[in-house]
C-alpha positions as YAML, in Angstrom:
chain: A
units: angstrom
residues:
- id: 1
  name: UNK
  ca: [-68.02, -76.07, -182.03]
- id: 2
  name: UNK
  ca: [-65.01, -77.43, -184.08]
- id: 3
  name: UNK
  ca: [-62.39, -80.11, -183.51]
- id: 4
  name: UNK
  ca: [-60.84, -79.97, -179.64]
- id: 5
  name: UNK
  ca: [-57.25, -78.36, -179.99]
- id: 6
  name: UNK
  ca: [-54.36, -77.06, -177.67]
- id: 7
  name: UNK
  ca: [-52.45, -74.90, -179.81]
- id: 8
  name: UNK
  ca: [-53.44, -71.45, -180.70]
- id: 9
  name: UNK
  ca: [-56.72, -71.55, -183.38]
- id: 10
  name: UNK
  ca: [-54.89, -68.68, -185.42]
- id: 11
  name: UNK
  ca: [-51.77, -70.91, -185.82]
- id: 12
  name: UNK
  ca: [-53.81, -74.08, -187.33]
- id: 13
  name: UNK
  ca: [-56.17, -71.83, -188.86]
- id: 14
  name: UNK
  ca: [-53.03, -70.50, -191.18]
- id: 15
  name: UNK
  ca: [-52.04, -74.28, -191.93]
- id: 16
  name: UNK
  ca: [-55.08, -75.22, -192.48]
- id: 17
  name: UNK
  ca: [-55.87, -72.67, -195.09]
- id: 18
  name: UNK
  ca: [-51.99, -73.38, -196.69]
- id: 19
  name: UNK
  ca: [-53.11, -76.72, -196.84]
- id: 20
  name: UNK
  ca: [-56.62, -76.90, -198.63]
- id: 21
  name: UNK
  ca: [-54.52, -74.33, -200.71]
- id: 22
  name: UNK
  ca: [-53.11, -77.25, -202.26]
- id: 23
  name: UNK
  ca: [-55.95, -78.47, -203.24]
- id: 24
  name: UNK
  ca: [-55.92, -77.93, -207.07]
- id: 25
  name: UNK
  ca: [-59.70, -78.12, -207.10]
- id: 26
  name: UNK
  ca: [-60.72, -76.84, -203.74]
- id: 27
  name: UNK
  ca: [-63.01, -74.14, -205.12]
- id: 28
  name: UNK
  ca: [-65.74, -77.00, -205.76]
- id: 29
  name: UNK
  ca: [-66.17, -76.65, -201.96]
- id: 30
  name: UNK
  ca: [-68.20, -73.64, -202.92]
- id: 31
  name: UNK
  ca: [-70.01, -74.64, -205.56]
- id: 32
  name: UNK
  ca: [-67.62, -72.63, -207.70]
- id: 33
  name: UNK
  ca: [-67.25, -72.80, -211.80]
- id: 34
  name: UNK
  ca: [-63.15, -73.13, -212.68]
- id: 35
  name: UNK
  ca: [-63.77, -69.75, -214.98]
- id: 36
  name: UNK
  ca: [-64.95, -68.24, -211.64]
- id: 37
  name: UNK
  ca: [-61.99, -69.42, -209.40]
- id: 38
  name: UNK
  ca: [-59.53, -68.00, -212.28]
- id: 39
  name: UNK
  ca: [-61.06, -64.23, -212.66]
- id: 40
  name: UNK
  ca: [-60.53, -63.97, -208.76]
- id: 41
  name: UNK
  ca: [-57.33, -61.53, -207.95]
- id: 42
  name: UNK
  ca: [-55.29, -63.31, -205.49]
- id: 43
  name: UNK
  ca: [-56.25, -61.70, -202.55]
- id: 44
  name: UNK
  ca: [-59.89, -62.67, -202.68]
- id: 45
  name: UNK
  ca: [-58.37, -66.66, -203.09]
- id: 46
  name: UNK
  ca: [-56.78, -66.30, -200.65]
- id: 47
  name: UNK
  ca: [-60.09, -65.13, -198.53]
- id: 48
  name: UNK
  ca: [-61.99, -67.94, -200.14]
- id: 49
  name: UNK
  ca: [-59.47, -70.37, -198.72]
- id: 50
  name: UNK
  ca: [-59.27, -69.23, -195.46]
- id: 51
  name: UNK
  ca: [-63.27, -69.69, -195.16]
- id: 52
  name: UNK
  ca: [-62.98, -73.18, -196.30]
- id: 53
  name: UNK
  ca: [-60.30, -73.65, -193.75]
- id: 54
  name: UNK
  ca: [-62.78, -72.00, -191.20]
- id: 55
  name: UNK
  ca: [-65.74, -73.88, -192.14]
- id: 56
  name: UNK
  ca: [-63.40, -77.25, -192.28]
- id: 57
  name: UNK
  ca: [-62.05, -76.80, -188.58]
- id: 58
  name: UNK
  ca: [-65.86, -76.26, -187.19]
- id: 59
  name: UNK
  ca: [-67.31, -78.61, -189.40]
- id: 60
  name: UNK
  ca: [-64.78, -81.20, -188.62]
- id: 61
  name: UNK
  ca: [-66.10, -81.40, -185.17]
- id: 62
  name: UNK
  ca: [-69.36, -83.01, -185.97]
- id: 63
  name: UNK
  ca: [-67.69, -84.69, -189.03]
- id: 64
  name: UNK
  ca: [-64.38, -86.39, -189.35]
- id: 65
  name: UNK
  ca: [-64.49, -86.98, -192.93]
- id: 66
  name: UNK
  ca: [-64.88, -83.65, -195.32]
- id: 67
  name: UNK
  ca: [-64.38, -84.13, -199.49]
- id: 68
  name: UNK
  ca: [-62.77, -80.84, -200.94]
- id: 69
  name: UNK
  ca: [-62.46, -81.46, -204.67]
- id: 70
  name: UNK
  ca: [-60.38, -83.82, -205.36]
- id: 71
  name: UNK
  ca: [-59.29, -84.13, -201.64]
- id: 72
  name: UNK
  ca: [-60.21, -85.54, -198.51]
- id: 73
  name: UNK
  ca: [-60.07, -83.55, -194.98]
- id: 74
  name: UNK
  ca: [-60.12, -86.54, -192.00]
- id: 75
  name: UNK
  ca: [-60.15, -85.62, -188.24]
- id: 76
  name: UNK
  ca: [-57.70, -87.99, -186.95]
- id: 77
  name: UNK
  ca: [-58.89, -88.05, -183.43]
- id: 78
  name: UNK
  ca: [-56.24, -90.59, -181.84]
- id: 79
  name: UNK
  ca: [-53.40, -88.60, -183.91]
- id: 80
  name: UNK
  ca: [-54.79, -85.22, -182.81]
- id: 81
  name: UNK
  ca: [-54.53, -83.84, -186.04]
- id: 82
  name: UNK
  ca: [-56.30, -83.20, -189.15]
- id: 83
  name: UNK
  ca: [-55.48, -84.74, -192.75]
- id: 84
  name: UNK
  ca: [-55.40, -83.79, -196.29]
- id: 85
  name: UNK
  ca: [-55.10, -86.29, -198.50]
- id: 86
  name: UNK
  ca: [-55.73, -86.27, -202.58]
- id: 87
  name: UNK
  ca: [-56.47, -90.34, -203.85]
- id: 88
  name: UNK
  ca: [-54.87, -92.42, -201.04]
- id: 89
  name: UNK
  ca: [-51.72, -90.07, -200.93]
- id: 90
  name: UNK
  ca: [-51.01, -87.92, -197.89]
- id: 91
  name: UNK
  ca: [-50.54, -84.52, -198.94]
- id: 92
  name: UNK
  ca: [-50.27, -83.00, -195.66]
- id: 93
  name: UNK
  ca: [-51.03, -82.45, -192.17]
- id: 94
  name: UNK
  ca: [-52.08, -80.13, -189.51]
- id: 95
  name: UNK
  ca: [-51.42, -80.77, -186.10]
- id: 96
  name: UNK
  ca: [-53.81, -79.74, -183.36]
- id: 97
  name: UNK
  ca: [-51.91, -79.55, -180.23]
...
């Protein structure tokens, strides 16, 4: 189902993928090896990302708390927005309406 929004889904969808982007780590979402994250071209890490965002956004709906690597996706529900935080440190945001 995914999280309730009110701006376009192809708009946070693109944030949402720059965002676990920054994720150093965000490959271990998938199970992935470092070596195998490195020997993909660009282009297919960039594919890779935007299915995590995907599968955070619908995912976030029936849970508001998602670890990604070393970071943290939170559905803030009152903020109506989504979080990324790495430690306690706010690395960015995506807003949802």
């Amino acid at each position: 189902m995914g999280v309730k929004h009110g701006r376009e889904y192809e708009l946070i969808l693109k944030e949402l993928t720059d965002a676990v982007g920054r994720i150093p780590d965000s490959y271990l979402f998938f199970e992935m090896e470092e070596e195998e994250w490195e020997r993909l071209e660009s282009a297919e890490r960039a594919e890779v990302q935007e299915a995590l965002a995907e599968d955070l956004f619908y995912a976030l709906g029936e849970e508001s708390v998602i670890t990604v690597g070393s970071g943290v996706i939170i559905h803030d529900r009152n903020r109506y927005r989504i979080d990324i935080l790495i430690g306690e440190e706010e690395l960015t945001f995506v807003s949802l309406v």
